[in-house]
C-alpha positions in Angstrom: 0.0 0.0 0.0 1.5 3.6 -0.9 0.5 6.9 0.4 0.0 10.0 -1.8 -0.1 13.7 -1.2 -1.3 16.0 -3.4 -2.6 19.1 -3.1 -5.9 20.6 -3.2 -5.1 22.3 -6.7 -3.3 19.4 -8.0 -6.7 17.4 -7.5 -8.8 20.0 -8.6 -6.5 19.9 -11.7 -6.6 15.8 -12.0 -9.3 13.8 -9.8 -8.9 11.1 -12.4 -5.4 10.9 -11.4 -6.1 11.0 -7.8 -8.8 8.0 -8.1 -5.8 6.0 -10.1 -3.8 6.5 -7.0 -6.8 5.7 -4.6 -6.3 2.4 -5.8 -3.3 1.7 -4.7 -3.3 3.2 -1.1 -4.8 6.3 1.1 -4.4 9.5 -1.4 -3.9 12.6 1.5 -5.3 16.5 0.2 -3.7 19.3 1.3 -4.8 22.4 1.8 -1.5 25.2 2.2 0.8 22.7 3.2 -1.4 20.5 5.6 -3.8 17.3 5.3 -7.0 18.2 4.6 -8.8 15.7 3.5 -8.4 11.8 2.8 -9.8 9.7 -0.6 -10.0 5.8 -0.4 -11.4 3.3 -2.2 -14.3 2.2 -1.7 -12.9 -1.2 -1.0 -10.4 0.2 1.4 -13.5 2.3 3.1 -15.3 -0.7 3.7 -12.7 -2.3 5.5 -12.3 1.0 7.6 -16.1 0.5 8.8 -15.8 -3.1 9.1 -18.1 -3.7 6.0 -20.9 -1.8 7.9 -23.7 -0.3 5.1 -24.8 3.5 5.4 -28.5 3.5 6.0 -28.3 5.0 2.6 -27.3 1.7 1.2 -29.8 -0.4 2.8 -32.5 1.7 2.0 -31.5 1.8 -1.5 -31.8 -2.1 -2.1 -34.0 -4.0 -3.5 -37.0 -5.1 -1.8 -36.6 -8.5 -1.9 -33.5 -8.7 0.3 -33.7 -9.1 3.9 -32.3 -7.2 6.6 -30.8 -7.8 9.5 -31.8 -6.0 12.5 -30.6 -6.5 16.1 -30.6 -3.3 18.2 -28.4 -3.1 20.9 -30.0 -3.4 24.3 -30.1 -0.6 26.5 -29.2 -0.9 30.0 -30.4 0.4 33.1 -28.4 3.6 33.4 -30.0 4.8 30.1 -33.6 5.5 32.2 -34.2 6.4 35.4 -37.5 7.1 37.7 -39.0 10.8 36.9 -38.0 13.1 40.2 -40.6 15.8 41.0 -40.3 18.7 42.8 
């Protein structure tokens, strides 16, 4: 995996270049000298999450597929009694 830096003009100038290097490892954007910003793949973004889907993405499939759905349980130190005065 390599690391690029480019600037935030250079990328402007050549996103296609940018995505190219995407490929191959984390491309970092500067902005006057200092990271800015961060473009992955969207392989490489997946494994960051832990191949979690946006709600975006499970919205947008088809309606056929299931989902699974465990919320996490709450414990007790999420509710307590009302206190009147």
């Amino acid at each position: 995996m390599s690391i690029t830096t480019i600037s935030s003009r250079r990328f402007n100038q050549d996103a296609g270049g940018a995505k190219k290097a995407a490929e191959k490892g984390p491309v970092i954007i500067t902005d006057r000298g200092r990271p800015a910003h961060v473009l992955l793949s969207y392989g490489d973004y997946q494994k960051l999450v832990g191949g979690q889907r946006s709600l975006l993405e499970i919205v947008a499939q088809d309606e056929d597929d299931e989902i699974d759905f465990e919320p996490p349980r709450m414990d007790d130190s999420f509710s307590r009694p009302a206190e009147f005065d």
